[in-house]
KEGU-965924 format. One record per atom (N, C-alpha, C): residue in three letters; x negated, y, z. Coordinates in steps of 0.05 Angstrom, whole numbers, plus 32768, in hexadecimal, padded with zeros to 4 digits. Each point is the difference from the previous one (the first is absolute). Layout:
<pts>
ALAXYZ
...
</pts>
This chain:
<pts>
UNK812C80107F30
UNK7FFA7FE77FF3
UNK7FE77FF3800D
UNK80047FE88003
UNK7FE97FF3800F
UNK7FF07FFD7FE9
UNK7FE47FF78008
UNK7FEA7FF47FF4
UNK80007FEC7FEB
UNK80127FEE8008
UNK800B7FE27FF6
UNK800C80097FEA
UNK8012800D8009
UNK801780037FEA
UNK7FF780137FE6
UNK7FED80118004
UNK7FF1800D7FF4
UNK7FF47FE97FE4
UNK7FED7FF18012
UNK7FF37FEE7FF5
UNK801A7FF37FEB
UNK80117FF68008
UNK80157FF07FF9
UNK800480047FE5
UNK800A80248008
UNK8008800A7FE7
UNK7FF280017FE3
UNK7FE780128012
UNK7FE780037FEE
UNK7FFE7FE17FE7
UNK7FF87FE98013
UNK80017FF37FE8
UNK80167FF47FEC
UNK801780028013
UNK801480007FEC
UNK800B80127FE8
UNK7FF780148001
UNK8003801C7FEC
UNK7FE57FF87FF0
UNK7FE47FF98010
UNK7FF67FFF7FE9
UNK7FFD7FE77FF3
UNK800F7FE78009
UNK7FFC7FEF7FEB
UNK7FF37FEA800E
UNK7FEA800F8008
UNK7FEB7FE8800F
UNK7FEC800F8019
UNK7FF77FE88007
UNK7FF8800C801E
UNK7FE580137FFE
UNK800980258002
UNK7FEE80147FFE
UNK800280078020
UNK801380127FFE
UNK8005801E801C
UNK7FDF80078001
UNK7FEE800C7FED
UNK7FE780068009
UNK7FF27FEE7FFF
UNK7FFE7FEE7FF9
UNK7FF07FEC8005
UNK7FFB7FEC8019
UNK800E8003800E
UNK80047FFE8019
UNK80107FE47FFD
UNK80117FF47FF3
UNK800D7FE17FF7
UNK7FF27FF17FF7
UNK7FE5800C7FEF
UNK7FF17FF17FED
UNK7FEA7FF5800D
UNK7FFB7FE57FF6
UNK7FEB7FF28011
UNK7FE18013800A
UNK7FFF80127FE9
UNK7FE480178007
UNK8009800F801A
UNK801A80148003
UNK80088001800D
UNK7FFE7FF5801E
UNK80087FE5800A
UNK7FFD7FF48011
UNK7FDF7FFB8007
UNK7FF27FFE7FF4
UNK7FE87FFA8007
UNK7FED8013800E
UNK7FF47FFA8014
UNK7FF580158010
UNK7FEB80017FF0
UNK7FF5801F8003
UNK7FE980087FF0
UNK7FE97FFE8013
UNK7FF87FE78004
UNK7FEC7FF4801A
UNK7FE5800D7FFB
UNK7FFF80097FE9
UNK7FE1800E7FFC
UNK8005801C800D
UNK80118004800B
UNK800480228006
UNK800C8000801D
UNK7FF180058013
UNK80028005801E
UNK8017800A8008
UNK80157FFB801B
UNK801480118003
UNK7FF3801B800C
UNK800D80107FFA
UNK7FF5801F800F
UNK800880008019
UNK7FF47FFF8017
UNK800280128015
UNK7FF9801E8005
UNK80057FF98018
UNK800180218007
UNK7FF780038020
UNK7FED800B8014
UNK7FFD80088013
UNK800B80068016
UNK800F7FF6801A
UNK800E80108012
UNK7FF28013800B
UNK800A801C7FFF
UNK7FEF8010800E
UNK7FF08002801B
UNK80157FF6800C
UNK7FF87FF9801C
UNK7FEC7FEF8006
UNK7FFE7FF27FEB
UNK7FE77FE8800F
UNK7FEF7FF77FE3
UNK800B7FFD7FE2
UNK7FF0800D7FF4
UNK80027FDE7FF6
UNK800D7FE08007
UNK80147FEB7FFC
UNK800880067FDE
UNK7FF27FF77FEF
UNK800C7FFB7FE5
UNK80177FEB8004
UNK801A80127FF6
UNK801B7FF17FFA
UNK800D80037FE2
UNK7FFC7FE87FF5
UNK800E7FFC7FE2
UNK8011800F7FFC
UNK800D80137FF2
UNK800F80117FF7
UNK80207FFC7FF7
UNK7FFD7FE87FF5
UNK801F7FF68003
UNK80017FE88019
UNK8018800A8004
UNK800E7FE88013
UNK801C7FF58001
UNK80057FFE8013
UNK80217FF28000
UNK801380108008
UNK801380047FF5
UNK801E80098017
UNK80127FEB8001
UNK80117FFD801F
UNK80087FE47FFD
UNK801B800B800A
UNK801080247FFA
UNK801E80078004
UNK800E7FF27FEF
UNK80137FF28001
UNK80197FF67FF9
UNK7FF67FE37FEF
UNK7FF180077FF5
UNK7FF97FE27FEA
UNK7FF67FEA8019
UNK7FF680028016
UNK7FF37FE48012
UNK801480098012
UNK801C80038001
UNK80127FF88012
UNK80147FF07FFE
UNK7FFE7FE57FEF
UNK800F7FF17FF0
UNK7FFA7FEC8026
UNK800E7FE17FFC
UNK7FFA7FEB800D
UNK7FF47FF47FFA
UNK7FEC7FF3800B
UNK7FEE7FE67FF7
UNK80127FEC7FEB
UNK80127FFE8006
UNK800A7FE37FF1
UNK800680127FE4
UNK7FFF80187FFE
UNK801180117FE1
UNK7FE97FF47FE8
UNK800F7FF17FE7
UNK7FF87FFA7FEC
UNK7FE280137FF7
UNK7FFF801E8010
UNK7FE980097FF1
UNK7FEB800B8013
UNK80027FF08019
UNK7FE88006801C
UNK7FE37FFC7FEE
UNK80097FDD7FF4
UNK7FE27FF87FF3
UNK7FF180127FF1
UNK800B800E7FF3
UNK8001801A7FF2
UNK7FE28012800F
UNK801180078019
UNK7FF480098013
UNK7FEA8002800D
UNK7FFA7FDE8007
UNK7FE87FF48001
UNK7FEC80007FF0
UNK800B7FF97FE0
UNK7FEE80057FEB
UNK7FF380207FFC
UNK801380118008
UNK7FF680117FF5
UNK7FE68010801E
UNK800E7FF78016
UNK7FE180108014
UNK7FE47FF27FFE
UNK80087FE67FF6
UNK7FF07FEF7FF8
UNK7FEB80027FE3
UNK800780097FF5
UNK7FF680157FE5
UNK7FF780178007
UNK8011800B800C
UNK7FEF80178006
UNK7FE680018014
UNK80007FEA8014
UNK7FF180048016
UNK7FED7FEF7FF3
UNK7FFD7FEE7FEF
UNK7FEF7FF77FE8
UNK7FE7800E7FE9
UNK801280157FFE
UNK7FF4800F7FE9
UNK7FFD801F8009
UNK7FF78000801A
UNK7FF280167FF9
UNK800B801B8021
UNK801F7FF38000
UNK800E80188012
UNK80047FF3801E
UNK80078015800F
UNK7FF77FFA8020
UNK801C80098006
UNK8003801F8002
UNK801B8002800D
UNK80187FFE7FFF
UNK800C8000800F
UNK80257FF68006
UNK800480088016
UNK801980107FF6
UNK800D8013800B
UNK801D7FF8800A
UNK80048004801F
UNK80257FF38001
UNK800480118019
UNK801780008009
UNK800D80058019
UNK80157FED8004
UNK80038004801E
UNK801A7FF9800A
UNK802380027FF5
UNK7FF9801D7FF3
UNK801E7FFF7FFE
UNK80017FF97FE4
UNK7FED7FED7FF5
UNK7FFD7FEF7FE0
UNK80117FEA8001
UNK80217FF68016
UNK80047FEB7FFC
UNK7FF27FEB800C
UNK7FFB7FE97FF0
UNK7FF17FEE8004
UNK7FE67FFA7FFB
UNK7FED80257FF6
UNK7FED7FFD7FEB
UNK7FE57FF18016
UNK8000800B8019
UNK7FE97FF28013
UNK7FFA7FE48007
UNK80267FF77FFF
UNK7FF97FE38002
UNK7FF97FF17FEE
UNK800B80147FE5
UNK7FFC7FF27FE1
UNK7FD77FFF8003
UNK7FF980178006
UNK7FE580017FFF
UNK7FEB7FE48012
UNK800A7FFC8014
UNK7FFD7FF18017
UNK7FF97FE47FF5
UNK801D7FF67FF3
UNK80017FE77FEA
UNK7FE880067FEF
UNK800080107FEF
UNK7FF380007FE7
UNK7FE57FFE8009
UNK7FF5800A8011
UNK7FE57FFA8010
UNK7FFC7FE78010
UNK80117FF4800A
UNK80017FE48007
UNK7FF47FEF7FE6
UNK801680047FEB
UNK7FF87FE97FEB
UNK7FE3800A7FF1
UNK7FF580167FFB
UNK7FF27FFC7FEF
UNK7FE180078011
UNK80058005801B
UNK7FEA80048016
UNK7FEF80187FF6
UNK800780197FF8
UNK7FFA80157FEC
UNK7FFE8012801A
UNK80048001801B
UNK800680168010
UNK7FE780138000
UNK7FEA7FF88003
UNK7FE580018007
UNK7FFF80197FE1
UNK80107FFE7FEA
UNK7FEC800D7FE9
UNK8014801A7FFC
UNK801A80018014
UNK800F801A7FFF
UNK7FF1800D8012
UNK800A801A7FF6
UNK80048022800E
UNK80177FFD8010
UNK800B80048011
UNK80187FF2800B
UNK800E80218004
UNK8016800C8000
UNK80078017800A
UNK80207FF57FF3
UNK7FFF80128027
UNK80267FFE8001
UNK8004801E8010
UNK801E80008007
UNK800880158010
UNK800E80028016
UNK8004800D8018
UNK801180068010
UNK8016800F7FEF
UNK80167FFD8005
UNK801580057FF6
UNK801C7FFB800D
UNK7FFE801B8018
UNK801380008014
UNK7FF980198019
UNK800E7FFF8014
UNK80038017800C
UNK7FFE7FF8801D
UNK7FE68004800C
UNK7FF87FF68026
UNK7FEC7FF38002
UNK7FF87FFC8014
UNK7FDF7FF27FFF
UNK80097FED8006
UNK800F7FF2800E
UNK80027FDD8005
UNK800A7FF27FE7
UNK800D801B7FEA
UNK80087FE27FEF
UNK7FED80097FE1
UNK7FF5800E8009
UNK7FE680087FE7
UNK7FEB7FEA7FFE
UNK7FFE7FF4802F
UNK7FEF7FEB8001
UNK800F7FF27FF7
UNK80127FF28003
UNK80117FE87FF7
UNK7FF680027FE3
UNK8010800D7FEE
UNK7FF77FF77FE9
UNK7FE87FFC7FF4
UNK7FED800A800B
UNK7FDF7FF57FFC
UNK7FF17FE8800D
UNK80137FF58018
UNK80037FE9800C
UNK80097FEA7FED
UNK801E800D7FF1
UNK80087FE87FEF
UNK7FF67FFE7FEA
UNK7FF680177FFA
UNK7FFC7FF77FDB
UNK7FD87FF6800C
UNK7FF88002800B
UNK7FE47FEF8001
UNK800A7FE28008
UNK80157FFA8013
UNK80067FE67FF7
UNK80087FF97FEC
UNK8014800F7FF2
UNK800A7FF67FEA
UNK7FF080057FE0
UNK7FEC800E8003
UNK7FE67FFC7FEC
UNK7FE77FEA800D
UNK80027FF68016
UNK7FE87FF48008
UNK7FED80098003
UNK7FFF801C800D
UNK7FE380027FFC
UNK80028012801E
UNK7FE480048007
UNK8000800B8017
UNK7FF2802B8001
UNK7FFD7FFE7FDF
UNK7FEF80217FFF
UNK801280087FF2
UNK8007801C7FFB
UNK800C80067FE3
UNK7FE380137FF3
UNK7FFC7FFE7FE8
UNK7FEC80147FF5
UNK800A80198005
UNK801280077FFB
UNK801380188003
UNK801B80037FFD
UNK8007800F8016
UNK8017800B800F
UNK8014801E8003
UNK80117FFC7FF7
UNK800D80197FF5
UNK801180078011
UNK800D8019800B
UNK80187FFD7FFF
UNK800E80197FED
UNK80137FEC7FFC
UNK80167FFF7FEA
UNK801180157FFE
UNK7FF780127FE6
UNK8015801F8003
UNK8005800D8017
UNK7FE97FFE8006
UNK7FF58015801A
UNK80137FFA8013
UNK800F7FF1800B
UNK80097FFF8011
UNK7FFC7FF9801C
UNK800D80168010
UNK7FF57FFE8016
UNK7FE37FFA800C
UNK7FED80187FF5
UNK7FE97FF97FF1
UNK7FE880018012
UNK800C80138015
UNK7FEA80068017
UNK7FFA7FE3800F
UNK801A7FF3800B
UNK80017FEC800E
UNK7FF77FEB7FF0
UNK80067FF47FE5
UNK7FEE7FF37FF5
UNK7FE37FFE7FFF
UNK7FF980157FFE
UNK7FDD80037FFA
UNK7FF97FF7800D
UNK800780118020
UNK7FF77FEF801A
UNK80047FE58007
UNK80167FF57FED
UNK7FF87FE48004
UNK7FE87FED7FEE
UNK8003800D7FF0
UNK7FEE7FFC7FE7
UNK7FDF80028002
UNK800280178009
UNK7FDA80038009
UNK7FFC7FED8015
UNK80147FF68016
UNK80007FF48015
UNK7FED7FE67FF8
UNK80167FF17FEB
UNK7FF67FE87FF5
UNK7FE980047FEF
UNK7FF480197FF4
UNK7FF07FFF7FF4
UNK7FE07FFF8015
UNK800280128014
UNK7FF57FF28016
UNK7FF77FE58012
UNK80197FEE7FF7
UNK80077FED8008
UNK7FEB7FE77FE9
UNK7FF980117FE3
UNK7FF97FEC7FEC
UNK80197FFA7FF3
UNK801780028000
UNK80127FEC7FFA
UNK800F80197FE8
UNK7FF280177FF9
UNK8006800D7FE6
UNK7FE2800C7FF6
UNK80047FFD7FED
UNK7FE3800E7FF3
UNK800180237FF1
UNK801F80017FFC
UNK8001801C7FFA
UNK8016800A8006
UNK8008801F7FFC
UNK801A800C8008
UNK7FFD80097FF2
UNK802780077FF7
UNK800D80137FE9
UNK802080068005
UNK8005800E7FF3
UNK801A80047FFD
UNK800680087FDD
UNK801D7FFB8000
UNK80107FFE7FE8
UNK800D800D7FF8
UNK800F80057FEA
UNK801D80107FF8
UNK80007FEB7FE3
UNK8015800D7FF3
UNK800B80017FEF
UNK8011800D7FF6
UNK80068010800A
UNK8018801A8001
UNK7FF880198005
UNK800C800F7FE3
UNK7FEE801D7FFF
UNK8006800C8011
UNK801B8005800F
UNK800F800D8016
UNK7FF07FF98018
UNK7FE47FEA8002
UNK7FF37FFB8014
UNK7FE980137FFA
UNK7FFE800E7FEB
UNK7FDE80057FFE
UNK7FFC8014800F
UNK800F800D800B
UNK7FF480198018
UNK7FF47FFC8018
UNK80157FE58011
UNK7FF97FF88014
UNK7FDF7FF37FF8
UNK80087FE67FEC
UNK7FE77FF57FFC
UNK7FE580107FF9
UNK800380147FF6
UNK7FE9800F8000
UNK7FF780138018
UNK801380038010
UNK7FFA80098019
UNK7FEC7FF48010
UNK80117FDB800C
UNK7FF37FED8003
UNK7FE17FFC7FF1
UNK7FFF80017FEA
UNK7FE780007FF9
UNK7FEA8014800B
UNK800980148005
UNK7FEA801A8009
UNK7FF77FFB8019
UNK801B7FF58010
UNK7FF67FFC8014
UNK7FEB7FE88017
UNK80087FE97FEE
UNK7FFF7FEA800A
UNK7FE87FF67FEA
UNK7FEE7FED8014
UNK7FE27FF67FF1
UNK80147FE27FF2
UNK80007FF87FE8
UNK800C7FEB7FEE
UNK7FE97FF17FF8
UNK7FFC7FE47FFD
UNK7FF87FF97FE4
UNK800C80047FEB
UNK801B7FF77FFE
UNK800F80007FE8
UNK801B800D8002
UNK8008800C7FE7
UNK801A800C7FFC
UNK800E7FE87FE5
UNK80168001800C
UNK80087FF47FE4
UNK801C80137FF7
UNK7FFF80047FD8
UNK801B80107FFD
UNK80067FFC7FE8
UNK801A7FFF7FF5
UNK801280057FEB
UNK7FE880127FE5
UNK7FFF7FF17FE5
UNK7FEE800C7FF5
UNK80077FEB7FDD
UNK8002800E7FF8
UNK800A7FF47FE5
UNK7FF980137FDF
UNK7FFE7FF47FE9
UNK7FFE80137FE6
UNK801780208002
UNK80167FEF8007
UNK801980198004
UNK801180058018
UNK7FDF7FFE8016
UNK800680118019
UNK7FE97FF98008
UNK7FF5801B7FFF
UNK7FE780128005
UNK7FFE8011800C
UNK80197FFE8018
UNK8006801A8014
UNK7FEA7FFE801A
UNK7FEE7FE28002
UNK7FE98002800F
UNK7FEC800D7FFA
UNK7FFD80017FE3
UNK7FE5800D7FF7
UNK7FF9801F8010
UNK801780078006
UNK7FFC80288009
UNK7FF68003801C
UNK80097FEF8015
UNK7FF280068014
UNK7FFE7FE68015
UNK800A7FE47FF5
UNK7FFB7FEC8018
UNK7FE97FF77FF9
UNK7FF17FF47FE1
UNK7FE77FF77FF5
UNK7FEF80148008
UNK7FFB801B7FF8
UNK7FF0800A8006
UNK7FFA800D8023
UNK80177FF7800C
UNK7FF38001801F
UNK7FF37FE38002
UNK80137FF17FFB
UNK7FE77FDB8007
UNK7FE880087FF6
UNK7FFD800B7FEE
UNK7FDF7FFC7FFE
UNK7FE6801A800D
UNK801780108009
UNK7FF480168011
UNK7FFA7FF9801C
UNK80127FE58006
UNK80007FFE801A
UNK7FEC7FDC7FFD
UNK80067FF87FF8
UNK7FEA7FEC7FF2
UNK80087FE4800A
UNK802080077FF4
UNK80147FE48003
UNK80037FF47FE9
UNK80047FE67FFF
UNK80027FE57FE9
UNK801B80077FFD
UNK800B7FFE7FE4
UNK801F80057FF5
UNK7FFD7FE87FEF
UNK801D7FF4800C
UNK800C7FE77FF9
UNK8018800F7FF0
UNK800E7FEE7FE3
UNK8013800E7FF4
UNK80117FEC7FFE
UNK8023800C800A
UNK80117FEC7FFE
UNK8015800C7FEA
UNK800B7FF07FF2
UNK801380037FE6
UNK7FF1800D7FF4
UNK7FF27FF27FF3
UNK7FEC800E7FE3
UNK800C7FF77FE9
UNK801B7FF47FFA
UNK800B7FFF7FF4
UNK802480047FFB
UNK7FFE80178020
UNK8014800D7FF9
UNK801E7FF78007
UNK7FFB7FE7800C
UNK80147FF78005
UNK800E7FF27FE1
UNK7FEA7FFB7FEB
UNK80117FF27FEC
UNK800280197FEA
UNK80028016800F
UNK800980197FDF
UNK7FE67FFA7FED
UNK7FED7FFE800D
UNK7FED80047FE6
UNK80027FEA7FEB
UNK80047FE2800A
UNK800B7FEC7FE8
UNK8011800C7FF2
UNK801F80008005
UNK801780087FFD
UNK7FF380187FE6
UNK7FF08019800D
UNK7FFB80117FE6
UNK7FF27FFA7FED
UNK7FEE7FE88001
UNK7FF77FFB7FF3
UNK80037FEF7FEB
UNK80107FF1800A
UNK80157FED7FF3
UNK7FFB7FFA7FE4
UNK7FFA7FF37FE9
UNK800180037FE8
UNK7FE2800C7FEC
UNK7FF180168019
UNK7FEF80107FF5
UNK7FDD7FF28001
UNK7FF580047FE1
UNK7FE77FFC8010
UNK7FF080098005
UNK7FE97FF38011
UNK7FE48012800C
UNK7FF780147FEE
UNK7FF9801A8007
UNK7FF7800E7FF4
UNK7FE37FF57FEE
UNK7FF1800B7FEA
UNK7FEB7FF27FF2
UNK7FF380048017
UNK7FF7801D8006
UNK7FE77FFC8012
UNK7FFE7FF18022
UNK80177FF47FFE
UNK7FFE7FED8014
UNK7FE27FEB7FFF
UNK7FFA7FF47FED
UNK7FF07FF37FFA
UNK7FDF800D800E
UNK800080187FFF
UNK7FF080148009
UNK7FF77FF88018
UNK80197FF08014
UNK7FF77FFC8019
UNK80097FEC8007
UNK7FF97FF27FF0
UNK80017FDB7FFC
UNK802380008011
UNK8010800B7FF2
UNK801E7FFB800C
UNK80097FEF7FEA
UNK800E7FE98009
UNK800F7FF07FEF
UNK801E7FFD8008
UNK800B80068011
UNK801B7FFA8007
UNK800980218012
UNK801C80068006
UNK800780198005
UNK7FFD80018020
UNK80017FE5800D
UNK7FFF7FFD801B
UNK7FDC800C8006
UNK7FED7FFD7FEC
UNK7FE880098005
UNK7FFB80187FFE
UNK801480127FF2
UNK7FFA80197FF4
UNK800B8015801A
UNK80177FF6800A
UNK801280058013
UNK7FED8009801B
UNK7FF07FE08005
UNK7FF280028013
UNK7FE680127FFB
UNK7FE87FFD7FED
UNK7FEF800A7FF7
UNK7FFB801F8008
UNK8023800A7FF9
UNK7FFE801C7FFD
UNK7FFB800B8023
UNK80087FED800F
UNK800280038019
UNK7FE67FFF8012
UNK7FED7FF07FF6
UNK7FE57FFB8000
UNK7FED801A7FF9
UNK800B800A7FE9
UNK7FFD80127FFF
UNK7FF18016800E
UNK800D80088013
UNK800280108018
UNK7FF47FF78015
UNK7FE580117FFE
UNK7FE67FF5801B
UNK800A7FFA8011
UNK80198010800F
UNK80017FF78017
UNK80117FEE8017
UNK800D7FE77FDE
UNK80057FF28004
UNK7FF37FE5800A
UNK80017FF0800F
UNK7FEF7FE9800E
UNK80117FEA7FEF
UNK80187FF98001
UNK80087FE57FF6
UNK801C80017FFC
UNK800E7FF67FE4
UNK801680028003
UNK800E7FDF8005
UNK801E800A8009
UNK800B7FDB8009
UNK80217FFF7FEC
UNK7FF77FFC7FF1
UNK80197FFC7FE1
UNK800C7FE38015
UNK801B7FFA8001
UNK80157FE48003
UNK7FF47FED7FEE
UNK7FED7FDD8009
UNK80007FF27FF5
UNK800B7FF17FFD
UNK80157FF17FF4
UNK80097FE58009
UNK7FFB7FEA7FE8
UNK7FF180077FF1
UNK7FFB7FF07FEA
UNK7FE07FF98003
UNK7FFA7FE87FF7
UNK7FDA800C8001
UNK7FF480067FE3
UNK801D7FFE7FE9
UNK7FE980157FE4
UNK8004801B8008
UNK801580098017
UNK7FFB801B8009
UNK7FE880038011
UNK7FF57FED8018
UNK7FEE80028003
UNK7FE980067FF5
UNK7FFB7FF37FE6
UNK7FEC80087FEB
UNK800480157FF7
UNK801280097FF5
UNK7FFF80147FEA
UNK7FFE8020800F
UNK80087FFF801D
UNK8004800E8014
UNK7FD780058003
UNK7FF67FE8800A
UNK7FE080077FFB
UNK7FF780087FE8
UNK80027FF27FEF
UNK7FF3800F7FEC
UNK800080187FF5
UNK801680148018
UNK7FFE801C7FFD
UNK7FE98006800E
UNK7FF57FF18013
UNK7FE3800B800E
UNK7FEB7FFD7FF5
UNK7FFF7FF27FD8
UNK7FE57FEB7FFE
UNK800880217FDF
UNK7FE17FFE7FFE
UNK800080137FE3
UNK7FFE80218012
UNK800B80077FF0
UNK7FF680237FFB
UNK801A800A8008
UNK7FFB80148019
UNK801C800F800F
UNK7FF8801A7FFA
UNK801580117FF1
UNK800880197FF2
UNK7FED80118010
UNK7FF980107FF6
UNK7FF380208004
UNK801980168003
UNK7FF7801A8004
UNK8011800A8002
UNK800E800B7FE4
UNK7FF180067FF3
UNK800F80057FE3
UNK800C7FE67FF9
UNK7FFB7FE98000
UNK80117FEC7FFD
UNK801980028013
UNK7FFC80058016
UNK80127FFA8015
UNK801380197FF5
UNK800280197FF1
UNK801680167FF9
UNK80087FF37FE2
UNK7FED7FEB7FF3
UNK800D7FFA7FE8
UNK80167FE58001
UNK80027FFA801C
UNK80167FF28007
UNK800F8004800D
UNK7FFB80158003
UNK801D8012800C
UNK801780117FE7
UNK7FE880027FF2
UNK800A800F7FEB
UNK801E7FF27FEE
UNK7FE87FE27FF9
UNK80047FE77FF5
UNK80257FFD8008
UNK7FFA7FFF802A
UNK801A7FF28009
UNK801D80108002
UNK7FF4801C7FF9
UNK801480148006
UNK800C80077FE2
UNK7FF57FF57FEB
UNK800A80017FEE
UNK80117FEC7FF6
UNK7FFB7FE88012
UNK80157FE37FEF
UNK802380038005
UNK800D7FFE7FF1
UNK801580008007
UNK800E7FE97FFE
</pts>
């Protein structure tokens, strides 16, 4: 279940617009008296806001689709209030050129984190795609540069540090998302100097916690988190249910904060990138960074919490 539809439901079951508070005008309102949280890259030590963007499947629509504006509004909110990064690759469809546009109109390029990925197999067309998507984002640096589910990973780097030499990247990383990757990728990690790792990390999959988090921070890499919501199950389970009381504990008002929060959680996370395409998701998405992020006894009493809902 997507986000939307979540929402959808939520207020239709309850009558009027709740899902957490998150519909309700309090809800929407940024809590401007309360800072977004960052967090440190290890490598250079660069405070980066803690939430950011993911732009898989939701920014691969066309410019002309009834809900691009959507789109615009929402990096535009976010890059407004508080958040820097955005996250895309190549094989996102249309999501680079979508990005490209969206920075044209609102001249916002200057206040992103910019990170994309190689996502392919050979060094001439690893350059190519870092060729096209800096045309097709406009810009001439990327903040950071991935490549994409380790692929073909040696020959990437070396293109990657190349340009980072060059000025024209400011950091290196690599990715997964797939637990069937975490051997290689933790290999890769041991061996190779990273700024950033990015991986698969959610309330009900926590299969990073055992040994990819706690090498990033042994090795003193920035962890970016993609599907912190699971690909949709965690709405879907949640469907109907609400926030626990002691949510309030850590200024959580909606489930998309609690979701994220718990993820924050975990020192040795740097920033997570939840799918925006709305900009009250934009908001409500920050205001998991603004207030009070769980301890660890908090952080097992929402586990407790989630493993019990049915």
């Amino acid at each position: 279940m997507s986000r939307g539809e979540f929402l959808r439901l939520a207020a239709a079951t309850a009558g009027a617009l709740a899902a957490g508070s998150l519909l309700g005008s309090a809800g929407l309102a940024l809590a401007a008296d309360r800072p977004v949280l960052r967090r440190p890259i290890p490598s250079s030590g660069e405070m980066l806001p803690v939430i950011g963007v993911g732009t898989a499947v939701v920014y691969e629509i066309e410019t002309s689709d009834a809900k691009f504006p959507l789109l615009v509004d929402s990096i535009k909110t976010f890059l407004e209030n508080g958040g820097s990064l955005i996250d895309t690759s190549p094989t996102y469809g249309r999501a680079e050129k979508n990005l490209g546009e969206i920075f044209r109109r609102t001249g916002l390029r200057k206040q992103a984190f910019l990170a994309t990925k190689i996502s392919t197999s050979g060094e001439q067309s690893g350059i190519d795609q870092v060729t096209n998507a800096m045309r097709d984002m406009g810009t001439e640096r990327f903040d950071l540069l991935q490549v994409h589910n380790i692929r073909d990973t040696a020959t990437h780097l070396r293109t990657i540090r190349r340009l980072k030499d060059e000025g024209k990247v400011r950091y290196v990383g690599i990715t997964t998302s797939f637990d069937n990757a975490y051997g290689e990728f933790e290999r890769v990690m041991q061996r190779e100097k990273l700024d950033f790792i990015q991986i698969d990390y959610a309330l009900d999959n926590r299969n990073a916690e055992e040994r990819i988090l706690p090498l990033a921070r042994e090795r003193g890499m920035a962890v970016l988190i993609n599907l912190p919501f699971g690909r949709g199950r965690l709405f879907s389970r949640a469907r109907g249910k609400p926030l626990p009381p002691f949510a309030a504990e850590i200024d959580c008002t909606s489930w998309a904060q609690f979701f994220l929060k718990f993820l924050l959680a975990n020192p040795a996370v740097t920033a997570v990138i939840p799918g925006t395409d709305r900009p009250e998701f934009a908001i409500d998405n920050l205001n998991a960074a603004r207030g009070r992020i769980p301890d660890a006894r908090m952080r097992e009493q929402m586990i407790r919490y989630w493993d019990q809902l049915s």
